[in-house]
C-alpha positions in Angstrom: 0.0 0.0 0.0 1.2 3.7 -0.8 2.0 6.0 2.1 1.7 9.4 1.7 5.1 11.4 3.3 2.0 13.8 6.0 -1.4 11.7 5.9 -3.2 8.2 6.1 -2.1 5.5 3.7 -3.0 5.9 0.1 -6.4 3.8 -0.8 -5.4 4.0 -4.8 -3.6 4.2 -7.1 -4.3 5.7 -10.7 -2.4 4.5 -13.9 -1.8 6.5 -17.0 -1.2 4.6 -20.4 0.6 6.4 -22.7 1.2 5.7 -26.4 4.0 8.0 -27.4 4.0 7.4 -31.3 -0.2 8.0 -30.7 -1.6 11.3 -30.3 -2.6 11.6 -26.8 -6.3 10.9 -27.3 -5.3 7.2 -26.8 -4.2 7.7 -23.6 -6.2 5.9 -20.7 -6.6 5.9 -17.4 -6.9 2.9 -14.7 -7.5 3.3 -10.8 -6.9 0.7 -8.4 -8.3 -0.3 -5.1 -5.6 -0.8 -2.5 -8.2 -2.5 0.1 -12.0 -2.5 0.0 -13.9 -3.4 3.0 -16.0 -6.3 1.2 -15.1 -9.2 -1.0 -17.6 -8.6 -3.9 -16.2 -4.5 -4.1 -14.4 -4.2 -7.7 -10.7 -3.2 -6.7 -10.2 -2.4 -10.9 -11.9 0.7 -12.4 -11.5 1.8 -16.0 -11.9 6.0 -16.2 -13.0 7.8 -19.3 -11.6 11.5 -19.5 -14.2 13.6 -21.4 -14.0 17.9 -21.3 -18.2 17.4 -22.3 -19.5 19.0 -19.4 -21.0 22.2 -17.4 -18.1 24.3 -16.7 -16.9 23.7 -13.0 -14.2 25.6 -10.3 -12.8 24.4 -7.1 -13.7 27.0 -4.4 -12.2 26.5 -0.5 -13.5 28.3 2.1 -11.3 30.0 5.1 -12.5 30.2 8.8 -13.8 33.8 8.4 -16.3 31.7 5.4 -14.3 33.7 3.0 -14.4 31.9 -0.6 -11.5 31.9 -3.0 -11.6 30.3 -6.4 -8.7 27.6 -6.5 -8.6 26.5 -10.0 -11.0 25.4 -12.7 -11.8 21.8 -13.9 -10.7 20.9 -17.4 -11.8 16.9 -17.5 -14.2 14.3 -16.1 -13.7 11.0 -15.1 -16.5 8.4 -15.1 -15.6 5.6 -13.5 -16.8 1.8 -14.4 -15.6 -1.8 -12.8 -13.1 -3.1 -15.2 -14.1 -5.8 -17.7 -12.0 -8.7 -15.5 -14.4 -7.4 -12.0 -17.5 -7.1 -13.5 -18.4 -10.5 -12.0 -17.3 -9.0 -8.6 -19.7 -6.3 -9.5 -22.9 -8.2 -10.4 -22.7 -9.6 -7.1 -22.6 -6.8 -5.3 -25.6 -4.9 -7.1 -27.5 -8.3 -6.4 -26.3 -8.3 -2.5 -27.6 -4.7 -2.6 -31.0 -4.9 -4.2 -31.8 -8.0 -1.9 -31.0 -6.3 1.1 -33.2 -3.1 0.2 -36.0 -5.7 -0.8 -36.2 -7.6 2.7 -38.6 -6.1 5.6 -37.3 -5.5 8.4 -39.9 -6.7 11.4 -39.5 -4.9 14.9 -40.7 -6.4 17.7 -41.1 -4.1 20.8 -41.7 -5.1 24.6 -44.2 -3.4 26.6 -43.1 -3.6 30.3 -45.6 -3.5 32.7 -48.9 -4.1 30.3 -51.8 -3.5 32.1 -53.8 -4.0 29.2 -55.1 -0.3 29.1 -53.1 0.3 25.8 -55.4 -2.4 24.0 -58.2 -1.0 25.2 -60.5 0.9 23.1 -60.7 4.8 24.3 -64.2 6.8 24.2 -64.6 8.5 20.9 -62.6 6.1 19.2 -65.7 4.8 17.6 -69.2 5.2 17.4 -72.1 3.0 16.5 -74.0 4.4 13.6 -78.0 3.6 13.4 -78.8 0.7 10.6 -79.4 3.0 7.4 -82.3 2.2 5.3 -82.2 0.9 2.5 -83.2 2.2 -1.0 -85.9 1.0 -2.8 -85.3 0.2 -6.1 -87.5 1.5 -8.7 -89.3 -0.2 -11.4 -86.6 -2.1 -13.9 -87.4 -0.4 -17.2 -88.1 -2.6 -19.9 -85.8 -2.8 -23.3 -88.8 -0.7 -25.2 -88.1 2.6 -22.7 -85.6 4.0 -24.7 -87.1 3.4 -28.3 -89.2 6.0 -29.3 -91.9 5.2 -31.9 -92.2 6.6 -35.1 -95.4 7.7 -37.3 -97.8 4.5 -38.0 -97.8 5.7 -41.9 -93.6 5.8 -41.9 -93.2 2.8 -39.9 -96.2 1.1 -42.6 -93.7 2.3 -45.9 -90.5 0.6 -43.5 -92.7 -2.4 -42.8 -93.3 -2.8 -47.0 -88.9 -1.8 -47.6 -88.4 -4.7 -45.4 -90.5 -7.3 -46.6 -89.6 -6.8 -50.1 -86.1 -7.2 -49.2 -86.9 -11.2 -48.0 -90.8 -12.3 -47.3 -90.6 -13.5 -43.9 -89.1 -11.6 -40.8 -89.3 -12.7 -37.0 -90.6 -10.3 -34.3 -86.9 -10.1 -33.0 -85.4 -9.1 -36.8 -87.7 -6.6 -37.1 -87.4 -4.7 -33.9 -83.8 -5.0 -34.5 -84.0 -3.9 -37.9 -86.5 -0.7 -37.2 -85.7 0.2 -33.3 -89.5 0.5 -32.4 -91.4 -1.1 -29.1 -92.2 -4.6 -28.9 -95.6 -3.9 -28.5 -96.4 -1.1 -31.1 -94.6 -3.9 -33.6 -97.2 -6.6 -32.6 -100.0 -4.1 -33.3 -98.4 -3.2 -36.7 -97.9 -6.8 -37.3 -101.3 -7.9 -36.7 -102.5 -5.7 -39.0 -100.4 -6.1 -42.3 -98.9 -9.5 -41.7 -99.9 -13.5 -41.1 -98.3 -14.8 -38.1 -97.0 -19.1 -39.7 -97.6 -21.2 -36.5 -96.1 -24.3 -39.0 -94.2 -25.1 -41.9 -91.1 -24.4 -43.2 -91.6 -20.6 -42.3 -92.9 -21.1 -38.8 -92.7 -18.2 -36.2 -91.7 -15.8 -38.8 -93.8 -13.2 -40.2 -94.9 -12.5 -44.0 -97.4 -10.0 -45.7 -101.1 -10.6 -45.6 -101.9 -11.9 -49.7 -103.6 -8.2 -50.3 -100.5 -6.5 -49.2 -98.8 -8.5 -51.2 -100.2 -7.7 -54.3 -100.2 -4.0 -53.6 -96.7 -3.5 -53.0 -95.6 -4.8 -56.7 -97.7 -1.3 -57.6 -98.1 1.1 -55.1 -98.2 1.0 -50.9 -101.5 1.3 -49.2 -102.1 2.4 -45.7 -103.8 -0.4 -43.6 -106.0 2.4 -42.0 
């Protein structure tokens, strides 16, 4: 270990490589640990000089808290384990994350418990009377939001649709038109036959007059 001639023992050392047929861009830098206090601490840094930085002084302060400017700072040095510790290294950023992920637990002794600590103080809490409960409205049907249209537009719809295909089910046609359930049975009672059987059955289809008007021109069933 290096000894300084007035001071504690040197902790590192800093080598300086130097090419002399190279300009002296090549040169580099190496510091190394004399003693580290753990195993897994790199004792092998490689610096890279750089003058890309915020301009910086040195300023030292005298007893009076007067501040002179010492001198000015021309490079900077970052520092990074060299390639042969970076084994050494992991390890030591993996020692240090576990130890900031474990919870510490604290248990603490109470001497002389006479169980007036775990006892609940007035005001602490207060008993609230049961509140009553809502009463839920009315569960609105599917129809609420439609809104029904004109009887005479929703007859010239009724006549579009069917010439599009013949027969329609209930659920088609509100899908297809947006109107009430119960404003389309009332339309569909009027202008349409209702097949309980066959190879159409539960699906809707024009009444035969209808039928034959709609190749010409649409009545009203009114």
């Amino acid at each position: 270990m290096l000894e300084s001639s007035s001071g504690p023992p040197v902790g590192a050392k800093v080598i300086v490589t130097v090419d002399p047929v190279l300009d002296y861009s090549s040169t580099q830098f190496t510091m190394e640990l004399n003693g580290t206090e753990s195993g897994m601490v790199p004792k092998c840094y490689s610096m890279d000089m750089s003058t890309d930085f915020i301009p910086m002084s040195v300023f030292s302060e005298s007893k009076q808290g007067r501040l002179s400017a010492e001198g000015k700072i021309y490079h900077k040095f970052d520092m990074k384990p060299h390639k042969e510790n970076m084994e050494e290294y992991r390890q030591l950023c993996r020692a240090r994350t576990n130890k900031y992920m474990t919870k510490t637990r604290q248990i603490q002794v109470i001497d002389n418990d006479s169980g007036a600590l775990m006892r609940p103080r007035p005001g602490d809490y207060t008993i609230k009377p049961p509140s009553q409960e809502r009463k839920k409205g009315p569960v609105k049907g599917p129809d609420t939001k439609r809104t029904r249209r004109d009887r005479g537009e929703m007859e010239h719809i009724m006549f579009k649709l069917f010439e599009r295909q013949p027969n329609w089910t209930l659920k088609q046609l509100i899908s297809e038109t947006d109107q009430p359930e119960q404003f389309m049975k009332d339309l569909l009672k009027d202008l349409c036959i209702y097949n309980n059987k066959g190879p159409n059955q539960g699906t809707y289809e024009l009444k035969p007059e209808y039928k034959k008007s709609t190749e010409g021109q649409e009545p009203s069933s009114k």
